[in-house]
Each structure stands twice: as C-alpha cells, then as structure tokens.
N, C-alpha and C positions, 0 to 999 in steps of 0.2 A: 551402783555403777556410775560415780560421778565422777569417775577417770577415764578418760578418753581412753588408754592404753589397755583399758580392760574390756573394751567390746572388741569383740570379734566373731561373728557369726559367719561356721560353714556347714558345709553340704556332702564337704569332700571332694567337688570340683570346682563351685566356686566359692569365697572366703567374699564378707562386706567387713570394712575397716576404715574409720574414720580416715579422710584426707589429709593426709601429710603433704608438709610445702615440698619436699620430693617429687612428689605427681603435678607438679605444674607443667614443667616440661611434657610429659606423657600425655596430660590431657588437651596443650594447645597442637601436640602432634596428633592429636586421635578424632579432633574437631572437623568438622565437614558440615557441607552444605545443607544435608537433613538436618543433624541435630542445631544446626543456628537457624533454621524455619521453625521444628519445633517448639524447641526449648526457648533460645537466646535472643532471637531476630536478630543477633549484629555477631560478627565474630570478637571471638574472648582477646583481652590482650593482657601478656602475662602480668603489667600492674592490677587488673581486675581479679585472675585468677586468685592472685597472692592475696587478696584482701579480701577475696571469698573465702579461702582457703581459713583462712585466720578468723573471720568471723564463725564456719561451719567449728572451728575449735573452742571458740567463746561461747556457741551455743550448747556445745557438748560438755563445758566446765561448767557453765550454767542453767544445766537441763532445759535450755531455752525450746520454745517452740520446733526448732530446724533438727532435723540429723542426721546428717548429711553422711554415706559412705561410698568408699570407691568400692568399685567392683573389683575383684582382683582372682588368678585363678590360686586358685588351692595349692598350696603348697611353694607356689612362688607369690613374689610380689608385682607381676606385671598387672598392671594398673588398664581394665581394658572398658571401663566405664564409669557408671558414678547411677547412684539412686537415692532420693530420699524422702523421709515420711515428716510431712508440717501438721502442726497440730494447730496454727492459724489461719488457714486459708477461707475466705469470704465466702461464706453461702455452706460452709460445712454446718452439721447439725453438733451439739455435743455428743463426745464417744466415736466423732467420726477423725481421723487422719487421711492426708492427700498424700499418696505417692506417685513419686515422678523420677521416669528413669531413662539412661540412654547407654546405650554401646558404641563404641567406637567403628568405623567399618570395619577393619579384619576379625571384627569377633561377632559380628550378627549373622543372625540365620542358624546358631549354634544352641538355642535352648537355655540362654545362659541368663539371659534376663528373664525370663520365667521364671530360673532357677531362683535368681535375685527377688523377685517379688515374692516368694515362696517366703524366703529367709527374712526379707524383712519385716512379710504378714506376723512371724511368727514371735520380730519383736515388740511390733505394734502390741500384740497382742500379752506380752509378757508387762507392758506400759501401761497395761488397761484399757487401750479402745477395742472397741465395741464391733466398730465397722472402718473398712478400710474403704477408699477413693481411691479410684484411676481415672484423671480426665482425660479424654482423647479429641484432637482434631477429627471432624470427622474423614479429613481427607487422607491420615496416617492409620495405611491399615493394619499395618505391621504393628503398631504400637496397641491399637483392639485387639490384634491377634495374642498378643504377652498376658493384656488382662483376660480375655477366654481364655486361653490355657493356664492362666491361673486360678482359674473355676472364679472371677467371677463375674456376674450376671449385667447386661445394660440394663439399667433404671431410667434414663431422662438423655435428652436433647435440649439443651438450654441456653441461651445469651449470656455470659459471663457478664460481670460488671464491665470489664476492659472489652466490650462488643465481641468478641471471640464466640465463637458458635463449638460449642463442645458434648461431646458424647460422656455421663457421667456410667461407670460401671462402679457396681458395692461388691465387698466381699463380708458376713459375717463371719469377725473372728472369733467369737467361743465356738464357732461349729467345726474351726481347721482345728487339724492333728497339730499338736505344740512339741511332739515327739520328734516326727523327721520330718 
C-alpha cells in the first residue's frame, strides 16, 4: 500500500481517505472553537493547512510514522473531519499507535467518529500494532465517550511531557474483528 490513492477504508457510511489539497477549504470551513482547544490551540490558516496537507502526503509516499485521513461520508466526498494513527508519539510503548480525531460541528453527535476509530483500529491493526492509544483531555467528554464506544478501556491519568494532564484509553487489536 505505498500509494496514497490506494487506501481507502469504509464502513458503508463512513469512507477514511488520505487528505487531498481539495479539503483545505472544507476543513478551515469546518474548524471551530472545540477542535482549536483540543487539537490546535490556535486556529489553522490555509498556508498551514496546505503544508500539512502535503506533508500528511509525504508521509503516506513514505510510510512515515503519520497517516493522516479525512473523514468523508460514504459514497460522497464531503469531507466532515479528519483522524489519524502516529506511530511516534512520546511515552507510547512498542506495538502501540496514537489516534486522534475530530469532526466537524454539523456532523458530531452522529456516531461517525466511533465509526472512524473502528475503521482505523482495523488499519492499525492490518500495520501490525498490537495496541491502539486514544488520549483524551480530561475535560473533553465527548472525545472519552468516542474511545468507550470504541470498546476501549481507561488505563492511566498522566502528565504529558508538554505539561498536559491526559486520560490514556488502549484498545487491543488482535482481539477486534478485522472483518466489519
């Protein structure tokens, strides 16, 4: 799979698909004040965008740590989030990948990021880790709620290196279904 044009993983309602410079517009229209506390702390500007956009592509031509996909619904290509699984993040074990993900507002509260962390567990786990990461603010309950109803489990409360107080949840992946 070392061509970007060849992942595509769906569900049947939602499709993940590497970022195309397409989705710049969509995603500085879908950005809001949640996801720049969680994720960003500052709002995105479309030179930043494009030059994530283009690096999440050099990591996916170069199997680099990052892989980065947009959320998109099924069968179209509206573009209504973004998630992705690092296989460098600090304080991860070997075998472990960190997912991180966000929806846009008019498509939260819809099960669709659940849906996403399902789909991406499933590629994790076709890449060989062992165990998945979701870190969570503890102040974002919505984002704890995605990783429980992704079945999986809090492990720790811990200090990031960047002082950040974060809730760690695992899921083991040889125990998911890699079917649906």
């Amino acid at each position: 799979m070392n061509d970007v044009r060849e992942v595509n993983l769906s569900d049947g309602v939602v499709t993940l698909s590497p970022p195309r410079p397409d989705d710049v517009d969509a995603h500085l229209a879908g950005e809001d004040e949640l996801q720049i506390r969680w994720l960003s702390e500052k709002p995105a500007t479309r030179d930043g965008i494009e030059a994530y956009f283009r690096h999440c592509a050099e990591q996916w031509s170069t199997r680099g740590p990052l892989r980065a996909f947009g959320i998109r619904s099924a069968g179209r290509s509206t573009l209504m989030g973004y998630i992705d699984l690092r296989f460098d993040v600090a304080g991860l074990a070997p075998g472990q990948a960190n997912i991180s993900y966000t929806l846009y507002p008019d498509w939260r509260g819809r099960g669709l990021a659940t849906r996403a962390v399902r789909l991406i567990c499933r590629y994790a786990a076709s890449e060989g880790v062992a165990q998945a990461v979701i870190r969570v603010d503890p102040e974002n309950p919505a984002s704890a709620a995605v990783a429980r109803r992704s079945d999986f489990v809090h492990d720790k409360r811990i200090v990031e290196e960047d002082g950040h107080l974060t809730d760690w949840y695992l899921l083991d992946l040889p125990a998911i279904d890699l079917t649906g």
